[in-house]
N, CA, C and O of each residue as an XYZ file, in Angstrom:
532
protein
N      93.963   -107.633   -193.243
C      94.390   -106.806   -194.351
C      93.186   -106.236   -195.088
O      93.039   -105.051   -195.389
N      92.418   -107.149   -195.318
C      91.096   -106.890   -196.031
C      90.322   -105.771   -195.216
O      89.833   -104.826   -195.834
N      90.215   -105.854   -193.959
C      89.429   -104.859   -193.221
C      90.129   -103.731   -193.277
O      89.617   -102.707   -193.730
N      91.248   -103.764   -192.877
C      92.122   -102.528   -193.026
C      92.102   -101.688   -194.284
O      92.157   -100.459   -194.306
N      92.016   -102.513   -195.356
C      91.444   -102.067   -196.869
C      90.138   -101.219   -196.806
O      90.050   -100.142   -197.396
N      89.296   -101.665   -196.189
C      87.467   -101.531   -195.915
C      87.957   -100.162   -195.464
O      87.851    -99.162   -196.174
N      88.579   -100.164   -194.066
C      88.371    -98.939   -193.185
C      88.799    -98.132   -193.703
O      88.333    -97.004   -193.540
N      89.959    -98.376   -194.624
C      90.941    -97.009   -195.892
C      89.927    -96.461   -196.797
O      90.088    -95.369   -197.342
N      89.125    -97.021   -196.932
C      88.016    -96.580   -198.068
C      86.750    -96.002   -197.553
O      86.199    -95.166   -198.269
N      86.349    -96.237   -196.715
C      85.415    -95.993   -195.657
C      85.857    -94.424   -195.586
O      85.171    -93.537   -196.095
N      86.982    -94.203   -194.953
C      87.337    -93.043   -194.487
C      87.166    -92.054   -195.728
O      86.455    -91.069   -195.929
N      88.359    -92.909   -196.657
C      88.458    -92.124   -198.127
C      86.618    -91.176   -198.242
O      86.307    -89.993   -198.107
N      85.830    -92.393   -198.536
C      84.322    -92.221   -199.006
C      83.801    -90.866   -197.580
O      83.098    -89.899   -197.874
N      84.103    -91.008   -196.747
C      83.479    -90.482   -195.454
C      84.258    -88.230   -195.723
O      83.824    -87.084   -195.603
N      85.637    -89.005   -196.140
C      86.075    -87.392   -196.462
C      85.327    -86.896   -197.492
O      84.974    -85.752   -197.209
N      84.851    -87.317   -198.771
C      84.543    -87.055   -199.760
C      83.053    -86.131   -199.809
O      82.560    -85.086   -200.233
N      82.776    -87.322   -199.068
C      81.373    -86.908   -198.513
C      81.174    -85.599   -197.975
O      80.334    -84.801   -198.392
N      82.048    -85.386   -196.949
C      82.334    -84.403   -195.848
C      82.647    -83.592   -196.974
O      81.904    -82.652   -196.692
N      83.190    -83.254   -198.036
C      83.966    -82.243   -198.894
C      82.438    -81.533   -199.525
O      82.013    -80.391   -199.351
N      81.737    -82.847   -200.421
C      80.526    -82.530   -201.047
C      79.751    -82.178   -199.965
O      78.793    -81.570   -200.442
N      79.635    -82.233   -198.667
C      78.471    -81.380   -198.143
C      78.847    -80.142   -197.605
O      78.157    -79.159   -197.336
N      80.238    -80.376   -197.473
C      80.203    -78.731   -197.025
C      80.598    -77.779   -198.193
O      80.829    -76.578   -198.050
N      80.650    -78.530   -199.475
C      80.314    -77.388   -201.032
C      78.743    -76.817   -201.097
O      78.255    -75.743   -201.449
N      78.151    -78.179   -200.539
C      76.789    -77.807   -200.911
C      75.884    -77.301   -199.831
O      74.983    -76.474   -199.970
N      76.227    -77.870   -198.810
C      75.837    -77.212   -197.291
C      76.532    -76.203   -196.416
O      77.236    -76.591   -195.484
N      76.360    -74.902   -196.682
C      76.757    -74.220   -195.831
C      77.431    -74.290   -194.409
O      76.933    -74.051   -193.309
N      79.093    -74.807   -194.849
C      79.476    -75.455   -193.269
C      79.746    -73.929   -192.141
O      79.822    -72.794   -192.611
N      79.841    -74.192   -190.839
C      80.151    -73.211   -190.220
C      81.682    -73.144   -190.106
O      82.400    -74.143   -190.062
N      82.225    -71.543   -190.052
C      83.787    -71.493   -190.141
C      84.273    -71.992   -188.601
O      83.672    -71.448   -187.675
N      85.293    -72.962   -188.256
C      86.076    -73.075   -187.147
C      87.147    -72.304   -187.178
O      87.877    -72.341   -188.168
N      87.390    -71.587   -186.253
C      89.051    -70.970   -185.761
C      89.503    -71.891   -185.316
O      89.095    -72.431   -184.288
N      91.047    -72.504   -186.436
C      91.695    -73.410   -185.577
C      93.014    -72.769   -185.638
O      93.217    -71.790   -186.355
N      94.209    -73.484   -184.652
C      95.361    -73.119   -184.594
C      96.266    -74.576   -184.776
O      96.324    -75.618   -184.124
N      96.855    -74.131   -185.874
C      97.989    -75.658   -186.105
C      99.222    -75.690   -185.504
O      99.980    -74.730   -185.646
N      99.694    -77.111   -184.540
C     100.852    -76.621   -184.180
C     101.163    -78.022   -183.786
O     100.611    -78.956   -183.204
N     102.582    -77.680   -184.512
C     104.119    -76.854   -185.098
C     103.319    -75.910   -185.678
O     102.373    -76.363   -186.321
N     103.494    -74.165   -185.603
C     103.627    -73.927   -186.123
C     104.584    -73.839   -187.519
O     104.143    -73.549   -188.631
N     105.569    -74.059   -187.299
C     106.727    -74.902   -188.008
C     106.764    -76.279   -188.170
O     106.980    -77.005   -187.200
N     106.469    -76.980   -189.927
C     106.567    -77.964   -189.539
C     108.239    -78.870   -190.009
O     108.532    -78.587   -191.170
N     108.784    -79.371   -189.659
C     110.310    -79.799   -190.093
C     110.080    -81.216   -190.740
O     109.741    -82.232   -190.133
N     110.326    -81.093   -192.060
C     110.236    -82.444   -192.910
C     111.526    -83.466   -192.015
O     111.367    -84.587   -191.532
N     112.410    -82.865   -192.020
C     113.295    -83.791   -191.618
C     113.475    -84.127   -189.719
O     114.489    -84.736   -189.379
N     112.810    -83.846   -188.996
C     112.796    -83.861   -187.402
C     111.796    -85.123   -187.825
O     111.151    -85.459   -188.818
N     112.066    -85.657   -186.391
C     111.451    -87.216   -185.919
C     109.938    -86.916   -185.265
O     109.357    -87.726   -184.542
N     109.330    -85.423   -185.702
C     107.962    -85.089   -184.720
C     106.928    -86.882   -185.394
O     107.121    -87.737   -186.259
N     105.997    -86.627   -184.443
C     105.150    -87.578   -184.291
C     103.062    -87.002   -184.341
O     101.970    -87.477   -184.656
N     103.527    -86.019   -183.918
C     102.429    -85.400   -184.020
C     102.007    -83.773   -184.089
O     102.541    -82.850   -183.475
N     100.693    -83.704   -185.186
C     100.328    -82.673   -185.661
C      98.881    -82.044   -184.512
O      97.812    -82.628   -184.683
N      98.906    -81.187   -183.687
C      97.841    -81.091   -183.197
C      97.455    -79.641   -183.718
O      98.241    -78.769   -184.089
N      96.107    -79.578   -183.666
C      94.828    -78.723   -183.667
C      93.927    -78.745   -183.086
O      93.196    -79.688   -182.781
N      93.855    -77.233   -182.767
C      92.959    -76.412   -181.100
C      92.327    -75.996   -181.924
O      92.782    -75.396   -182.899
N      90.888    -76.273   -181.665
C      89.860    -75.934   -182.454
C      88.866    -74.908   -181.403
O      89.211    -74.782   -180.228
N      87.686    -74.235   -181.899
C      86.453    -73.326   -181.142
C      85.716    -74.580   -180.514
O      85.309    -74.647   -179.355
N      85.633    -75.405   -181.331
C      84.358    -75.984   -181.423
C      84.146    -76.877   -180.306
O      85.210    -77.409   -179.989
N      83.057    -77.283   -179.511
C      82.735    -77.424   -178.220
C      83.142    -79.155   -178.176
O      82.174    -79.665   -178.741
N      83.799    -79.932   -177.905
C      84.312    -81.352   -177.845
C      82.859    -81.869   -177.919
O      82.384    -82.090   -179.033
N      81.973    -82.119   -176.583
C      80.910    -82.930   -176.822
C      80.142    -82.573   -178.704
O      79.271    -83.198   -179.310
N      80.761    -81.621   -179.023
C      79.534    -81.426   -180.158
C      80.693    -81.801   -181.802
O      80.823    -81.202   -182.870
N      81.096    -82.617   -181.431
C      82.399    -83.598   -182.897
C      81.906    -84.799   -182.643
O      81.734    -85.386   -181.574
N      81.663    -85.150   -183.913
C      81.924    -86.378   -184.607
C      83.242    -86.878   -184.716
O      83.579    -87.224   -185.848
N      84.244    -87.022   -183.603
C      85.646    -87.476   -183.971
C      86.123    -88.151   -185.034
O      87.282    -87.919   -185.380
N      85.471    -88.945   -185.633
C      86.102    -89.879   -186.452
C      85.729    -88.952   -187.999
O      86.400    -89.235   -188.992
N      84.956    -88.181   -188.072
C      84.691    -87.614   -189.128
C      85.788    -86.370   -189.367
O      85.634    -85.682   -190.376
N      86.757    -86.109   -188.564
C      87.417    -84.635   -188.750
C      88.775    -85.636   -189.521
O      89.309    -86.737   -189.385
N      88.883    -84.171   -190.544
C      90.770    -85.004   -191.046
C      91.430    -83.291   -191.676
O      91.022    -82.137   -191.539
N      91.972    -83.577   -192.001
C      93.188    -82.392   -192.319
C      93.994    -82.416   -193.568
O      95.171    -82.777   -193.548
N      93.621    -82.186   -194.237
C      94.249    -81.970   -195.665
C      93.663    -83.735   -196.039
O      94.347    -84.475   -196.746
N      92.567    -84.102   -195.540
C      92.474    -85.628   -196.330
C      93.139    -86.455   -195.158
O      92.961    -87.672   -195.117
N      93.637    -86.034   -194.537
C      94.634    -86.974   -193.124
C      93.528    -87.407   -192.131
O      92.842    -86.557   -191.563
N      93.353    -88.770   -191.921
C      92.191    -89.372   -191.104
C      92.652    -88.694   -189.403
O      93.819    -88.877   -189.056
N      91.972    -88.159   -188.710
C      92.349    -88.056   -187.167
C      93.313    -89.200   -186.865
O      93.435    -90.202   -187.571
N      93.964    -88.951   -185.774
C      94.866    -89.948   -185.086
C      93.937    -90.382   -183.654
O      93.581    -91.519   -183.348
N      93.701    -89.220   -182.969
C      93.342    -88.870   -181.770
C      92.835    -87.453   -181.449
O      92.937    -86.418   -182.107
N      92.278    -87.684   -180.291
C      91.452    -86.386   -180.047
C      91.301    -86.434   -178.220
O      91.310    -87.335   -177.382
N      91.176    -85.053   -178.191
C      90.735    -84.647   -176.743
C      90.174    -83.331   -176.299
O      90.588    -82.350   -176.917
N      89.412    -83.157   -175.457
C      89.469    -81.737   -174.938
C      90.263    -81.205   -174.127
O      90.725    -81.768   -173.135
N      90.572    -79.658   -174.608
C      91.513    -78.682   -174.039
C      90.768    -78.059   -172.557
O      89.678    -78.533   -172.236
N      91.419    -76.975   -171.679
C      90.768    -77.121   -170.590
C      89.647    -75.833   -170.761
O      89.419    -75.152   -169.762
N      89.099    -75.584   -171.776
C      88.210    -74.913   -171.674
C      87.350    -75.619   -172.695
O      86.744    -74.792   -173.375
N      87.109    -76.787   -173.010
C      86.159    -77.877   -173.220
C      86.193    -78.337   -174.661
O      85.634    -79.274   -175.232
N      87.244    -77.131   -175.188
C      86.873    -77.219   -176.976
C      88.061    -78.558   -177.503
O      89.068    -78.942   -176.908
N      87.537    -78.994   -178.697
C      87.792    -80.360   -179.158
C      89.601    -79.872   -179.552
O      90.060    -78.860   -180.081
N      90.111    -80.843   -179.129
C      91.531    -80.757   -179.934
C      91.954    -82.369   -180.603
O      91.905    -83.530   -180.197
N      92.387    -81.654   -181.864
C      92.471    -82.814   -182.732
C      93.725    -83.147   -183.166
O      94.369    -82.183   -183.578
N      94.460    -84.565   -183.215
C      95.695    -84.850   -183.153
C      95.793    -85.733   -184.621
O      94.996    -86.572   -185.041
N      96.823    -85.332   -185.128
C      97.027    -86.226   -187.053
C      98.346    -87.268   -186.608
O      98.678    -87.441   -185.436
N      98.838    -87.745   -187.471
C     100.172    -88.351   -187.832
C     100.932    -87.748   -188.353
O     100.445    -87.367   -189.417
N     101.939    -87.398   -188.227
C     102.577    -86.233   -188.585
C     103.225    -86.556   -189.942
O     103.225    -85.821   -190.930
N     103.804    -87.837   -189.823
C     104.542    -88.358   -191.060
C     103.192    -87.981   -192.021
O     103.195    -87.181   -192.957
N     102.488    -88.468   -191.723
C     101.571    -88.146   -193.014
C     100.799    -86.730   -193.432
O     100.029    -86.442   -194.349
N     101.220    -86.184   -192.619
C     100.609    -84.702   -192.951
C     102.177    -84.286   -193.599
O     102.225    -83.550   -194.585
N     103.427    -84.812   -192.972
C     104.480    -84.123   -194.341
C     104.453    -84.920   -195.472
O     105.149    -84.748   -196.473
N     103.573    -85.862   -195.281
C     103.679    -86.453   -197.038
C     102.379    -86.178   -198.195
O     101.831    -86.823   -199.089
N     102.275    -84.954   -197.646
C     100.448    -84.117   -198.164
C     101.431    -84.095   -199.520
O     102.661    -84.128   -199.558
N     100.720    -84.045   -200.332
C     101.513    -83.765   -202.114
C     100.937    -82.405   -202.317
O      99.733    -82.151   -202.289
N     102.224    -81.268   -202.593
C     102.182    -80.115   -203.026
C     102.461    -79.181   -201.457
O     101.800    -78.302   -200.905
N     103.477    -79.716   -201.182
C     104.005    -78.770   -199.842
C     104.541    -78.335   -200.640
O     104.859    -78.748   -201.755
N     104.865    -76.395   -199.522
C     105.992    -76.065   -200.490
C     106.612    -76.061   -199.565
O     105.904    -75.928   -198.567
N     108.138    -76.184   -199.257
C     109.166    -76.627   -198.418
C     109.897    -74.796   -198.572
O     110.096    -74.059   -199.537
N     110.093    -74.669   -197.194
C     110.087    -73.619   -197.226
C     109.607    -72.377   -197.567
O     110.202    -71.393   -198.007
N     108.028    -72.627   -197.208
C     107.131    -71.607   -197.644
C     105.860    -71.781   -196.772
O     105.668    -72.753   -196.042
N     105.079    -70.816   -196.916
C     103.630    -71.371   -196.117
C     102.638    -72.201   -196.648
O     102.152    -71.994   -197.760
N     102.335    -73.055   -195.981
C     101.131    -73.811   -196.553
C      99.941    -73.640   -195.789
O     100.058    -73.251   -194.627
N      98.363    -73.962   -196.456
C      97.314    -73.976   -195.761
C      96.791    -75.121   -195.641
O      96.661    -75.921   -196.568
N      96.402    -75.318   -194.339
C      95.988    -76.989   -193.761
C      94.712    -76.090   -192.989
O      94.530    -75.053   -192.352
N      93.859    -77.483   -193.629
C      92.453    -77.482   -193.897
C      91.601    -78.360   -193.360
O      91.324    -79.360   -194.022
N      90.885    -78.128   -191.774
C      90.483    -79.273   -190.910
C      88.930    -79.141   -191.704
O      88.605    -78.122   -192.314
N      88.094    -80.296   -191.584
C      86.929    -80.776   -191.731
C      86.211    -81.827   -190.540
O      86.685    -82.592   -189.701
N      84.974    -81.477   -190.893
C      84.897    -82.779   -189.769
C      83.471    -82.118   -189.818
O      83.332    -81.109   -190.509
N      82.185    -82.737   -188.979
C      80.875    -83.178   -188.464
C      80.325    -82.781   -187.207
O      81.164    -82.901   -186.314
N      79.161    -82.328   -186.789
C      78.937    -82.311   -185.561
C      77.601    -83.150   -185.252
O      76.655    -83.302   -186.026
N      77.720    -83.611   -184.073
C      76.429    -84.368   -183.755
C      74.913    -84.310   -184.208
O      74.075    -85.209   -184.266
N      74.817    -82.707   -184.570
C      73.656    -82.297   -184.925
C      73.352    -82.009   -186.324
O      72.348    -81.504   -186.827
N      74.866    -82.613   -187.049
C      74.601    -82.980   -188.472
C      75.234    -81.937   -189.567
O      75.219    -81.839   -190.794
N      75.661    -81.387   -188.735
C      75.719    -79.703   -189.098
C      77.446    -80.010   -190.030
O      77.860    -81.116   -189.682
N      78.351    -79.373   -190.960
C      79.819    -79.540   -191.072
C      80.807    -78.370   -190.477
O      80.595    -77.160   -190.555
N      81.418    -78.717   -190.146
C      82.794    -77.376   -189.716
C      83.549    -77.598   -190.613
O      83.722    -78.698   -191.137
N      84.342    -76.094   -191.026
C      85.778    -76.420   -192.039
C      86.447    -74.923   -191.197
O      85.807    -73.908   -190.919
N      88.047    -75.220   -190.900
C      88.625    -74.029   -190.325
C      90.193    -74.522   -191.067
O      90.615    -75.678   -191.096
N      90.983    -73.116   -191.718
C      91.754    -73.298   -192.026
C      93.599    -72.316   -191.106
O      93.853    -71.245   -190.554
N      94.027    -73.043   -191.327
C      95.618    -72.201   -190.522
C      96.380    -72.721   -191.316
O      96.367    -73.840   -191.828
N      97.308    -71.567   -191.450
C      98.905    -71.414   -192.212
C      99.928    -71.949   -191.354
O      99.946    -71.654   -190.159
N     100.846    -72.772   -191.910
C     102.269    -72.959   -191.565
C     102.982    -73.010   -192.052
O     102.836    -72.971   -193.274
N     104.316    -73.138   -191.483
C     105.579    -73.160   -192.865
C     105.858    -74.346   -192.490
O     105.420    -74.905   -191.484
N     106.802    -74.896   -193.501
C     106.880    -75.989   -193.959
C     108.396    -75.877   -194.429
O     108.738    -75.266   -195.441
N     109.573    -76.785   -193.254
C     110.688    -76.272   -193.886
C     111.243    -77.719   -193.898
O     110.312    -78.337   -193.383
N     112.319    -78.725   -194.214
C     113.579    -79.582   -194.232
C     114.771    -79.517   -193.589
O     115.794    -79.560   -194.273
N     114.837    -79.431   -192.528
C     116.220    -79.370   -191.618
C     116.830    -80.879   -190.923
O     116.407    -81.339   -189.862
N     117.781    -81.442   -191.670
C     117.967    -82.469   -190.659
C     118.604    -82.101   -189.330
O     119.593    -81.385   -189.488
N     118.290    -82.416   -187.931
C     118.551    -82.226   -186.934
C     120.225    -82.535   -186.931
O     120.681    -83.422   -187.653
N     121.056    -81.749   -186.085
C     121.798    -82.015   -185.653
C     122.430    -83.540   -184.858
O     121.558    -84.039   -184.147
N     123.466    -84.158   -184.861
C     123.663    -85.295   -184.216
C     124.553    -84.524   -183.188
O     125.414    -83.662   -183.368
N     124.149    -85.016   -182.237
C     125.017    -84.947   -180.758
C     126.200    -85.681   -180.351
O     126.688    -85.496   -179.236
């Protein structure tokens, strides 16, 4: 429990960080694409992914998050660039969605050479409970 505490704060401290250097350090812009583009508060999704420019070998994985959302997972796409995977429950529990409207989600993250990326994409953000069959 205690470690699990450590690593919550760790991260917390590690985004923060990441925020203050790329205010103060000129980060480079990433083109990313979020998808769902649609995201459904009420569907059972599991995961939020983002296709990023940026070259996989050259991320700090553990340093990228999304609105404050720690990575889940990560991989490269087949043309080598990093794709980054959230928790979805927790990207619909970002405070200040607007539900039924567009929102902007905001990746961050590190590269090996020290350098920060920040790339932002729009989605909507709607509440539909799924149909029962």
């Amino acid at each position: 429990m205690i470690s699990r505490q450590i690593s919550q704060m760790a991260g917390m401290a590690l985004g923060v960080c990441l925020v203050v250097a790329a205010a103060q350090i000129q980060a480079f812009e990433a083109v990313i694409q979020v998808a769902p583009g649609t995201l459904n508060i009420g569907s059972s999704s599991e995961v939020v992914t983002v296709h990023t420019d940026v070259a996989y070998g050259d991320v700090v994985a553990y340093s990228v998050q999304l609105n404050g959302v720690p990575i889940q997972s990560w991989k490269a796409d087949d043309r080598g660039n990093f794709v980054a995977k959230f928790d979805s429950t927790a990207v619909k529990s970002l405070d200040g969605l607007a539900i039924g409207g567009d929102n902007e989600l905001i990746l961050i993250g590190a590269t090996t050479d020290g350098d920060s990326f920040v790339g932002s994409d729009w989605i909507r953000v709607i509440d539909i409970l799924p149909r029962k069959r």
